[in-house]
N, C-alpha and C positions, 0 to 999 in steps of 0.2 A: 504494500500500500504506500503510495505517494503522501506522504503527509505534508510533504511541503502546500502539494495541490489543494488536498485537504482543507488546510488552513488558510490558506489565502481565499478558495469560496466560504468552507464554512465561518469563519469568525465576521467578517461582516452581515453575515445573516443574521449572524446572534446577537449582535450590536443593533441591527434593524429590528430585531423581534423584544431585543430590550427598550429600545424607544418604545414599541408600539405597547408595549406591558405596560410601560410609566405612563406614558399618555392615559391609555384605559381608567388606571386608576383615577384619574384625575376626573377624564369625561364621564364616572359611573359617582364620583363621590360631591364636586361642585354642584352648587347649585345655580340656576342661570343669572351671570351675572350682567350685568348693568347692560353694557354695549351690544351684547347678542338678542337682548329682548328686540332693540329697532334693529338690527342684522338680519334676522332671522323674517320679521314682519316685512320685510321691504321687498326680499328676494322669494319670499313665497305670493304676494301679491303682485309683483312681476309676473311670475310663471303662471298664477292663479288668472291673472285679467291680461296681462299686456300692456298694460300698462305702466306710464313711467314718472308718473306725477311726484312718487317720494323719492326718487333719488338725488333733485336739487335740495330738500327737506334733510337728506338723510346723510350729503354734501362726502358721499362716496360712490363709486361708481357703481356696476351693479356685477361683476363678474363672480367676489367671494360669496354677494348675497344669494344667489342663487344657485352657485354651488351648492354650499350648505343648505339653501331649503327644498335644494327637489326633495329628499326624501317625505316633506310633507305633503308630499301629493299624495303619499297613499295614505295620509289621515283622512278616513273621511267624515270625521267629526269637528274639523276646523270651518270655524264661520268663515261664509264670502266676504272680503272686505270690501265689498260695494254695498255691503248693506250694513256697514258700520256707520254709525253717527259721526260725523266726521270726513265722511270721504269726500264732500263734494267741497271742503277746503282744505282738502291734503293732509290732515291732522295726525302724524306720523305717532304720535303719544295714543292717540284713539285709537286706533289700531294696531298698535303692538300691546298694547293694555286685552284689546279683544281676542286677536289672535294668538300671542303669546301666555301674559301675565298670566290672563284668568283660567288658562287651557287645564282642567284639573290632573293631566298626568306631567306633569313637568321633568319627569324623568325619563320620561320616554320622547317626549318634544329635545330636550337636551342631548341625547346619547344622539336621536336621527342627525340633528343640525351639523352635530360636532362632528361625527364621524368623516365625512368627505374633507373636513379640514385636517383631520388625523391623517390620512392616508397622503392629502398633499405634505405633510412631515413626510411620512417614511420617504416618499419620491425626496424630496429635497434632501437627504440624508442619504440617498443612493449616490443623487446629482454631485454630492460633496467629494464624498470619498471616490467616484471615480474621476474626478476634476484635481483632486490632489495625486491619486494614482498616475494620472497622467503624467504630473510634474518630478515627483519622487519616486515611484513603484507602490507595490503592491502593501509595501509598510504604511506609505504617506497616509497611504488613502484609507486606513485602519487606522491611523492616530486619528488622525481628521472627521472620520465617524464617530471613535470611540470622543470626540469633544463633543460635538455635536449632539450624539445619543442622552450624553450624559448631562448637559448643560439646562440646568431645571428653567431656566427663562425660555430656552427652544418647548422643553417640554412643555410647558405652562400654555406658551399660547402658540403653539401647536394644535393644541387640544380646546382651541376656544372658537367662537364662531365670530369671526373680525375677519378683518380685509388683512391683517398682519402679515400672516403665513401665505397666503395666496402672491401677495407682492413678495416676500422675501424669492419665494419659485420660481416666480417667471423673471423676476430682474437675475437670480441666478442661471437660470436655463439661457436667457437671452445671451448675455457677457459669455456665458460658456459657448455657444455655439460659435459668437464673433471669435472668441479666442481660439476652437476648430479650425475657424476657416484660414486663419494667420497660417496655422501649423502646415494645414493641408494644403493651403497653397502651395509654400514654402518647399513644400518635401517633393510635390507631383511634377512643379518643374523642373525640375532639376531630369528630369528622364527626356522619355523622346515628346517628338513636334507633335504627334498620334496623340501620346498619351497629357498633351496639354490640352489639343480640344476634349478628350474626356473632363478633366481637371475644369477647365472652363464649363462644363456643365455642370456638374457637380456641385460648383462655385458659386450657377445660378441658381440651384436647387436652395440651397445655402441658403443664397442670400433671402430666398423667401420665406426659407425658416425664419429666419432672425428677423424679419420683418411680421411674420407673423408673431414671433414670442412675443415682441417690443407693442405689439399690438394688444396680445392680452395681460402685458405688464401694465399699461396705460388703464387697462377696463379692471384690472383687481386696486389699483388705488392710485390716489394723484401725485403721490411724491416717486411716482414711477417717472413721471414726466423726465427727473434727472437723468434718466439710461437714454435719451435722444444724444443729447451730447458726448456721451459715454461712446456710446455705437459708433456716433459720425467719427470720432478721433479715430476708434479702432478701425474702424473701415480707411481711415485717409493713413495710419500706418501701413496695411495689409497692405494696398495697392504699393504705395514707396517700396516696401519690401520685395514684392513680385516684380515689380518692373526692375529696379535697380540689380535682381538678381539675374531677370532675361536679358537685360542689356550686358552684365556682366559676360554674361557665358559666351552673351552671339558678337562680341568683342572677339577680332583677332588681332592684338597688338595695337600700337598707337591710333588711334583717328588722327585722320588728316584736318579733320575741322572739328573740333572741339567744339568752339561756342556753335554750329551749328547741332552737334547730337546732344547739347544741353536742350537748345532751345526747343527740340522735338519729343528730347524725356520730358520736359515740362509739360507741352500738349497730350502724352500721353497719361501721364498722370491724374491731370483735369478730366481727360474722358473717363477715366475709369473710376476716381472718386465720382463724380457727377450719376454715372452711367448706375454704379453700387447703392451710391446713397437715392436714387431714386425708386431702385426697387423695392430698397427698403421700408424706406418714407411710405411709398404707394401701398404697397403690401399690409404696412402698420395701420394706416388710417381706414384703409378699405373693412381689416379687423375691426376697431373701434368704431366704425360705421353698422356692421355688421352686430354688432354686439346694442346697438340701440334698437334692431329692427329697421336698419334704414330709413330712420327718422331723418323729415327736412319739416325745421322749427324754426319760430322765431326766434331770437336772441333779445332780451330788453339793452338797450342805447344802439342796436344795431338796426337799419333799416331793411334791411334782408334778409331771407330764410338759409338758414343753411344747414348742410346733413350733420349728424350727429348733436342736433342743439343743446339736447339734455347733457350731453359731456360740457358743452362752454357754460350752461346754468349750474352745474355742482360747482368750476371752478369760481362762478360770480357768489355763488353762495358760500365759498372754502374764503374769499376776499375778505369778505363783512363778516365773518367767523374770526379769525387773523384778528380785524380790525378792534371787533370786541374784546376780543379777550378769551380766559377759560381758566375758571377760578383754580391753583395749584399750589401746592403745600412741596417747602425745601427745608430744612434743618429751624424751623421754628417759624420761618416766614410763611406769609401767607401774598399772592397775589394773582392777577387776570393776566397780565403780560407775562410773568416767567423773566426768567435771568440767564444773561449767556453762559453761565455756568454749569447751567441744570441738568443737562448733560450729559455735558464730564465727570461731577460729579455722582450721576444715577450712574454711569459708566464705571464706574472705579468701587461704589458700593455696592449694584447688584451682580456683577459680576466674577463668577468661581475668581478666588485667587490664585487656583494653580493655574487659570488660562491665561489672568495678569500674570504671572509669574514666568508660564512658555511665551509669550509674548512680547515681552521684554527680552528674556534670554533670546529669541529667535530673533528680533532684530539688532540685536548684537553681534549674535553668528553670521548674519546676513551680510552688515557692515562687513565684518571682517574678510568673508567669503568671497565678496563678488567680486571683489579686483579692482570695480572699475575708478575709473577715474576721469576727472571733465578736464578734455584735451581742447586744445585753443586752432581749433579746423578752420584754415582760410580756403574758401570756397575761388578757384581760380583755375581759367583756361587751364593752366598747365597744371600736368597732374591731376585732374578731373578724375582721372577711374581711380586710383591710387586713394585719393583723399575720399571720393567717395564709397569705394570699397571698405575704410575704417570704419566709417560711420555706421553702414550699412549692417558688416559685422557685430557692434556694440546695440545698435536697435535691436538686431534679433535675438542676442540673448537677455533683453529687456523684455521684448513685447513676449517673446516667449514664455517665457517662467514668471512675469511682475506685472505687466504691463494691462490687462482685465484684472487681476487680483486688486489694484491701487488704485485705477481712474475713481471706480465709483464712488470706493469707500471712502477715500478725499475729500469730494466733491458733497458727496450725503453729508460726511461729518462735521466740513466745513458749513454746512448751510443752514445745519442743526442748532450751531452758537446764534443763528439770528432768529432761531422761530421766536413767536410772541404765543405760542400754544405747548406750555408744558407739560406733557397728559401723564408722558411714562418711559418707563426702559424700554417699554415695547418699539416704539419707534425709533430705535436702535438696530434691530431686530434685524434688518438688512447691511448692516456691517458684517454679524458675527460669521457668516459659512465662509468668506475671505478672510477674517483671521483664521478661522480653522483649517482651512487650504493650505495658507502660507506654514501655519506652527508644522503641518503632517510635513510639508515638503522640508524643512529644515530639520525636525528629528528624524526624517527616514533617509538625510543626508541625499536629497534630490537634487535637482540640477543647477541649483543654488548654490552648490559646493563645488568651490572654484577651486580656492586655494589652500596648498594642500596641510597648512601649519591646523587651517580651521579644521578639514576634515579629521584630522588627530586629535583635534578636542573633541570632538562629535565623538570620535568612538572612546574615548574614554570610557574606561567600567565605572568609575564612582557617577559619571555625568550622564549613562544607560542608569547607573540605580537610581540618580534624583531624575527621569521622567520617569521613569517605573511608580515612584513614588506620587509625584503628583497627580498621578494619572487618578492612583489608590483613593489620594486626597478628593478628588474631585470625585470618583464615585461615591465615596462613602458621604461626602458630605450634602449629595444630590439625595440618597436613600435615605438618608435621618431628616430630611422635614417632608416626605411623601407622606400623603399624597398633596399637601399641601405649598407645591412647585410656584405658586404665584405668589407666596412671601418668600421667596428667598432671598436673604441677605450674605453677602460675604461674613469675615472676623471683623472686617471694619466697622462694620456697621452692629457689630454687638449680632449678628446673627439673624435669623426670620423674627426671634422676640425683640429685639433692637430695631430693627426698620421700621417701626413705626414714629420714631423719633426724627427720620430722615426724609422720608417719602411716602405717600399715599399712594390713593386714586388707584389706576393699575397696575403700579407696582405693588401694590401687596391688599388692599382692600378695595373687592372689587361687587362685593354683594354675595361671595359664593359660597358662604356658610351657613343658608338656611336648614341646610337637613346636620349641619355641625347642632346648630340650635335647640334643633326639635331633639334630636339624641339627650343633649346635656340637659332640657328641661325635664322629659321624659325618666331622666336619670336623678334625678334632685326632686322630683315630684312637685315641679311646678307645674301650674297649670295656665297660666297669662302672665305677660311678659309686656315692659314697653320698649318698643324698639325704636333707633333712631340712625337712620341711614339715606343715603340720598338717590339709591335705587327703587325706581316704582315698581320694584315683585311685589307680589301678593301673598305675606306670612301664609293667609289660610290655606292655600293651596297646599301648601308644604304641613299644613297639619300644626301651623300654631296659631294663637290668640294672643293676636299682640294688640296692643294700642301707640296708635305712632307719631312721633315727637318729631319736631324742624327738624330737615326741611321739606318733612313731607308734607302735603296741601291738604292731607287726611289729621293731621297732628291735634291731639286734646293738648287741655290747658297743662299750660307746663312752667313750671317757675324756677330759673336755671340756678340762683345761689341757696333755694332752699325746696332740693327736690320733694314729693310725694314718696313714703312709704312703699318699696313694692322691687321688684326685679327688673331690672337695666340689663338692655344689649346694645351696645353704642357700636358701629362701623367706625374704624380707625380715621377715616378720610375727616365725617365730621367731628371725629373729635379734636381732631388737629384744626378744624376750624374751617375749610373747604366745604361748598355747597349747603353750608349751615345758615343762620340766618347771619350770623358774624360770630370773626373768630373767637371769641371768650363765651358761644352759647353753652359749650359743654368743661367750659375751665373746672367746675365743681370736681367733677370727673376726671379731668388730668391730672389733678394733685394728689388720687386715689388710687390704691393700689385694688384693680378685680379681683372678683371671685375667681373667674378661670377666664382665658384669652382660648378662644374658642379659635382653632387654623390659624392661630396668631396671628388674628383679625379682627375676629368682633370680641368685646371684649364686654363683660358680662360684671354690675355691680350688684349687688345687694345691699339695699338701701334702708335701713331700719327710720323708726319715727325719732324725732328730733324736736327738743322743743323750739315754739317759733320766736325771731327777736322781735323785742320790741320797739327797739330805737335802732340808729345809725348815727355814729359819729361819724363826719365827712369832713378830711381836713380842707382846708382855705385854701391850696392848689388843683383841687381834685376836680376837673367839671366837668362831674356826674350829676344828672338833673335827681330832682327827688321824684319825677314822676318811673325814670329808669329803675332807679333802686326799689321805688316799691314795686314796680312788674318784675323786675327780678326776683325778688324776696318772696310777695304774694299774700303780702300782709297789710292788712288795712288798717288806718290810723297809726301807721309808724312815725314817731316822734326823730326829729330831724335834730341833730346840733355841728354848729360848726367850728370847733374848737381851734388854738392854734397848735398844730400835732409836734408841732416842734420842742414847747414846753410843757404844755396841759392835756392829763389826759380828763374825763368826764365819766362820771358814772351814776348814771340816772336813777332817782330813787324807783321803787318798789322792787328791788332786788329782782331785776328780769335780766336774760343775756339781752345783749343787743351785736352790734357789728362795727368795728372800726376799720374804714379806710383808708388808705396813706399810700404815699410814692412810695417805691423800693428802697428810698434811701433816709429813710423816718423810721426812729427807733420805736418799735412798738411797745406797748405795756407788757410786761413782763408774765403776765396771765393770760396773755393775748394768745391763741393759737392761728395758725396760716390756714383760714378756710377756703381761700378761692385766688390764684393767679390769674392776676389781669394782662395780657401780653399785647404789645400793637401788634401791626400785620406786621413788621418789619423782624418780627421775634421779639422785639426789646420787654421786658417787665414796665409797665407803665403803672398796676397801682395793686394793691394786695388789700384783700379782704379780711380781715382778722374775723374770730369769733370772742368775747368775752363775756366770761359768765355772768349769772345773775347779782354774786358779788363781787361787792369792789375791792380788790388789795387791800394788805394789813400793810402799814408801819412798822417799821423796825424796834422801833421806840414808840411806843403810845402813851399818849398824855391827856387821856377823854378829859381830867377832872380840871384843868385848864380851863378857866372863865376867861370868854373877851368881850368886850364892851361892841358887838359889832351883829353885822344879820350874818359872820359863818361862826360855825363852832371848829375849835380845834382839835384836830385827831390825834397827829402826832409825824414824825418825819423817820427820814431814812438819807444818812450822810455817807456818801460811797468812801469815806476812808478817814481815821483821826489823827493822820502824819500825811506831808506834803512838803514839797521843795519850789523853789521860786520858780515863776514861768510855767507852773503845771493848773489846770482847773481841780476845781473842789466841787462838783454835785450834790445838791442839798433839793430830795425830794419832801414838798410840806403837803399835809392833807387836810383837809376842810369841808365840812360839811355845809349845806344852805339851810340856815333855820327860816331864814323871811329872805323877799327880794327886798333890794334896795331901792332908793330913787336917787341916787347921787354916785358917781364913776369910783372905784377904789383899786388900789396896788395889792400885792402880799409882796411883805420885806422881805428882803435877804441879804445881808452884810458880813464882811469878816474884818474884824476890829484886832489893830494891831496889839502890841505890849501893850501902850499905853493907854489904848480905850478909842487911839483915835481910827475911822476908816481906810481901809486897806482895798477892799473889791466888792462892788454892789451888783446885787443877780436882781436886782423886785423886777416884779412884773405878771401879768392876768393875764395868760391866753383863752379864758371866756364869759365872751362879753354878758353882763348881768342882762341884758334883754331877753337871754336866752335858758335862765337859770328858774330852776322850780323847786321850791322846799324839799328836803331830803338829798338833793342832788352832790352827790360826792366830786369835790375837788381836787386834782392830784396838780400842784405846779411843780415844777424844774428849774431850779435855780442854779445857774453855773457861773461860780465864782470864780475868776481871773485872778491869780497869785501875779503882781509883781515880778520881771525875773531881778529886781534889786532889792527883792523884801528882805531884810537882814531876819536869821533867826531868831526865835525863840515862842515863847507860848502866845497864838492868837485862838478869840472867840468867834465861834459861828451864831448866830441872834438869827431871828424870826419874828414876823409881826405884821401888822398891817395899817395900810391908813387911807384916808378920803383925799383922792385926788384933786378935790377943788379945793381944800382949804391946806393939805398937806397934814390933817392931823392925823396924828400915831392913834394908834387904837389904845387903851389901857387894857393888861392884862391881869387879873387877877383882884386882889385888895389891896394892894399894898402901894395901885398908883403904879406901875411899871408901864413902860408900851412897848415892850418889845419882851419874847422869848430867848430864854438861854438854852442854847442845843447842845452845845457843846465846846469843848476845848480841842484846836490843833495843835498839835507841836510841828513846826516850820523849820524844817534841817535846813542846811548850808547846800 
């Protein structure tokens, strides 16, 4: 038995049938998420009517959609959507609400849709490995699967019903076939005159492959549009290559007139770019023509009909899409335009680290391997075949082995830092089968390996164990978050439980944990749940009882810093603040650690009863309206005070919690607990919700029996230290209670009296204003005293007291005539 044969067919089977394993699980255990409910309604009411009215609505083209929904043709319990409420304004929500949401099998609507998306995986996953087999052998093309199969973001939405996986196929099929035709060219001239007009047939056969691929590239999704330019370059290589090499050959020795057989290589060039790119072109649109039904529409700002209209209305719809926005969540930010960042970043965190890790090494080896170098070629009569024979040389082992692997991924990647639509990693998704290409062909030491210093690191046995190893890494680390392949995070990112700190939306919550739900209620023996997500599924179908919270349009009353009683299932997306009604609706909940993180996705609180506050302290910079804070809250007749949080805090009589709020950079009361982080959209902390109990702080020192001649009573203080050195503060907390309101403006004192009795540093001051004071109400002021850095040492007093701001008098404390309290003695070192 051949085992070498063996191996080379059987292991990529087994690498395809492990894809299609991992997939499986995925399309048997998800629940339908967000984007496939309109996916699926668009392309089965295509095939259902013929109609094309939701595909500018749906602002994709229609080739994945209907992929994925023939198999609903053989439902035959699916409503006509011409007789949905809705159809006769296109109402793309109304009808995938009918045809999809409400369909009571959804697991069997979901397994039909997914599955032709699935199988375009396993094609693209053949398409890969035999594309890197090309370039390195029979290994290449076995690493380059084995990333592929294994790579839980292919797996994820592979298995999902989007335009994703359909674009990533055919812009690979298409690049692949241009980069055949380079080869085959290349090779078939070089034989006899015979065997060129074969090669020229062949060539045109070709060329209308690739016109055709480029054509159902365009009809599976819009950012296909980039393989136009992609194609033209490769095709204006191929020709330079083919002619420079039949002029080579049918050269005998010097021409006699040089600038003459320039100037006719140059016309023949022209005709065969021209001649190439038009079959392609023609071929491409006639597809995309084709794929409309040979629609001729109007176009709006255009005065004329023209064929394929619905293709130019999804791109006028994909404009004013762009232009609005699309709410998205990055490491605490929240916004509609997205950040050129976004990524690189989604790039670097969702992505296996042993493919960062072959990927770097691989273009290191690459550098060093290829030899080449940029030579300073003057293009002149003399010497014509000579200088253009180098050139000729170094193009073709460019366009050969690099030259389709690089154009696109460039051009995509580059174009990606300017979207203003930041959805997901998904849209990345057509880079990764050309890194996988490239990493096969540089570990299976393909044609990349020039030079010969590289190839002897290549086979190094430690540097065969470390990709042995990462390989390991990347399986094992794909099998431990199964079946739950749409959170995956790298180590960067703290893992699939850490990506939610980083990323949403579809990277990692995407709606597809409703049967995760019903399982863990089922198992805890709940029986209703409120749920809060911004995908319109329909819990009941999936067999729960939920009541649902922003931003869904079905949402009960909900009061975000002082929830209801009851069982939380929040979607990661809005809890990070995207698609909510704004980013701080679910802060209660981010500061709370869940019950259980359901696909490490939705994430599940239990929320016990809680008593309700009664007041709110709001300090003086906060502008928070009071009608906010009570919709927040949920509490009627909440008493408002506006303290200044810098010195005073307030604590309102009849012994109730209430709530203080303050900037991040405001020392809270010490009893104060963190109940809700307020964050801008930018990420920053802009203001923090405290919770403080019904009572108010003890004194350090209590002095209840302290008479003062005045409307507070004295409680007693708390002095942060009784030694101090010059140039340092001294913190003197006083407390006071409100027996009556006053009608005249007053101070509380606070001085530190040298040796000799005379003043040293004054703290007085009220941060609440008497208009806002009610009998019983608890006064805490902050007095910080300023040491002198020249105070000489020895023993100073701390005092207390208070007096009327309009006449300046001291208050009397006690009987004996005093106006001022002795707190204590410092001792003032050197």
């Amino acid at each position: 038995m051949n085992w070498s044969k063996l191996a080379r067919a059987g292991l990529p089977l087994l690498l395809i049938l492990a894809y299609f394993a991992l997939g499986m699980a995925q399309v048997t255990h998800a629940s339908l998420t967000f984007d496939e409910g309109p996916h699926l309604a668009v392309g089965y009411t295509t095939l259902r009517t013929g109609d094309l009215r939701l595909q500018p609505v749906h602002i994709h083209p229609p080739l994945a959609n209907v992929l994925a929904a023939a198999p609903l043709l053989l439902q035959s319990d699916l409503p006509d959507p011409r007789a949905v409420d809705g159809w006769g304004i296109a109402s793309l929500s109304a009808i995938t609400d009918a045809v999809v949401w409400r369909y009571p099998e959804p697991a069997r609507i979901a397994v039909a849709g997914r599955m032709p998306i699935l199988w375009l995986g396993v094609l693209l996953g053949a398409l890969i490995c035999r594309w890197a087999k090309d370039l390195g052998g029979w290994r290449a093309g076995l690493v380059a699967l084995a990333l592929y199969a294994f790579d839980p973001n292919c797996i994820a939405h592979g298995t999902l019903i989007t335009t994703d996986m359909a674009a990533v196929f055919f812009v690979v099929a298409t690049l692949y076939l241009t980069n055949g035709e380079l080869r085959i060219a290349n090779y078939e001239l070089r034989i006899t005159r015979h065997a060129s007009r074969i090669t020229y047939s062949r060539s045109a056969a070709r060329l209308v492959g690739i016109g055709v691929l480029l054509g159902l590239a365009q009809l599976a999704k819009v950012s296909a549009l980039m393989l136009v330019p992609v194609v033209g370059v490769l095709l204006l290589v191929r020709t330079v290559v083919w002619e420079n090499r039949r002029i080579g050959e049918s050269a005998n020795g010097e021409s006699a007139n040089d600038e003459l057989r320039i100037t006719d290589h140059a016309s023949r060039l022209t005709s065969h770019v021209l001649r190439a790119w038009a079959v392609v072109s023609g071929v491409a649109a006639l597809v995309v023509w084709a794929g409309y039904g040979f629609e001729v529409g109007a176009v709006s700002r255009l005065p004329f009909p023209l064929p394929a209209a619905t293709h130019l209305r999804i791109f006028q719809s994909l404009h004013e899409h762009y232009e609005l926005g699309h709410p998205t969540f990055l490491m605490g930010r929240v916004s509609s335009h997205g950040w050129w960042w976004y990524f690189p970043a989604a790039f670097v965190l969702k992505t296996p680290l042993p493919i960062l890790i072959l990927a770097v090494v691989g273009c290191g080896l690459w550098v060093l391997s290829c030899g080449l170098r940029v030579e300073g070629y003057t293009l002149s009569v003399t010497g014509y075949r000579t200088c253009f024979s180098r050139i000729t040389h170094h193009a073709s082992r460019i366009t050969s082995g690099a030259l389709a692997l690089l154009l696109f991924p460039l051009l995509y990647a580059a174009s990606s830092l300017f979207s203003s639509v930041n959805i997901g990693y998904r849209h990345l998704l057509p880079l990764l089968p050309f890194l996988y290409v490239g990493i096969g062909a540089q570990m299976a030491n393909g044609e990349w390996r020039i030079a010969n210093g590289a190839s002897r690191i290549t086979h190094h046995p430690l540097l065969l164990t470390s990709y042995f190893l990462l390989l390991t890494w990347l399986i094992t680390g794909t099998l431990a978050v199964a079946p739950h392949f749409l959170t995956f995070f790298n180590e960067l990112a703290g893992g699939a439980r850490g990506g939610y700190r980083y990323l949403v939306d579809s990277n990692l919550d995407w709606g597809q944990n409703l049967w995760d739900l019903r399982a863990w209620m089922d198992g805890n023996g709940e029986d209703r749940v409120y749920y809060a997500h911004y995908s319109p599924a329909r819990p009941d179908v999936y067999g729960i009882d939920a009541d649902f919270l922003p931003p869904d349009p079905r949402a009960v009353a909900f009061t975000p810093w002082h929830p209801a009683p009851g069982l939380y299932a929040i979607g990661a997306t809005v809890l990070q603040g995207p698609y909510a009604p704004d980013v701080n609706t679910y802060a209660w909940f981010r500061g709370r650690e869940p019950a259980a993180r359901l696909g490490n996705a939705l994430f599940v609180y239990e929320v016990g009863a809680a008593p309700s506050p009664a007041w709110t302290a709001l300090c003086a910079d906060v502008p928070l309206s009071t009608e906010m804070v009570q919709q927040r809250v949920g509490v009627d007749g909440l008493r408002f005070l506006w303290p200044d949080c810098a010195f005073t805090s307030v604590y309102p009589a009849g012994q109730r919690p209430g709530l203080f709020i303050a900037p991040p950079d405001v020392e809270a009361p010490s009893i104060a607990k963190v109940d809700v982080t307020l964050r801008s959209a930018s990420g920053e902390i802009d203001y923090v919700v405290y919770r403080l109990p019904g009572s108010p702080p003890t004194p350090e020192t209590e002095l209840p029996e302290i008479v003062v001649d005045g409307p507070l009573d004295f409680l007693g203080y708390t002095l942060d230290a009784n030694a101090a050195a010059p140039g340092e503060d001294i913190v003197l907390e006083t407390y006071w209670r409100v027996r009556d309101v006053p009608g005249r403006p007053l101070s509380l004192l606070a001085h530190l009296l040298g040796p000799g009795g005379t003043g040293v540093a004054v703290g007085d001051g009220l941060g609440f204003p008497i208009e806002q004071w009610q009998p019983g109400d608890v006064i805490v002021q902050r007095h910080v005293l300023a040491i002198p850095r020249d105070a000489p040492a020895g023993d100073y007093t701390v005092i207390t007291g208070a007096y009327w701001l309009d006449t300046m008098e001291r208050w009397s404390v006690g009987a004996g005539g005093e106006t001022h309290i002795l707190v204590e003695a410092i001792a003032l070192g050197d």
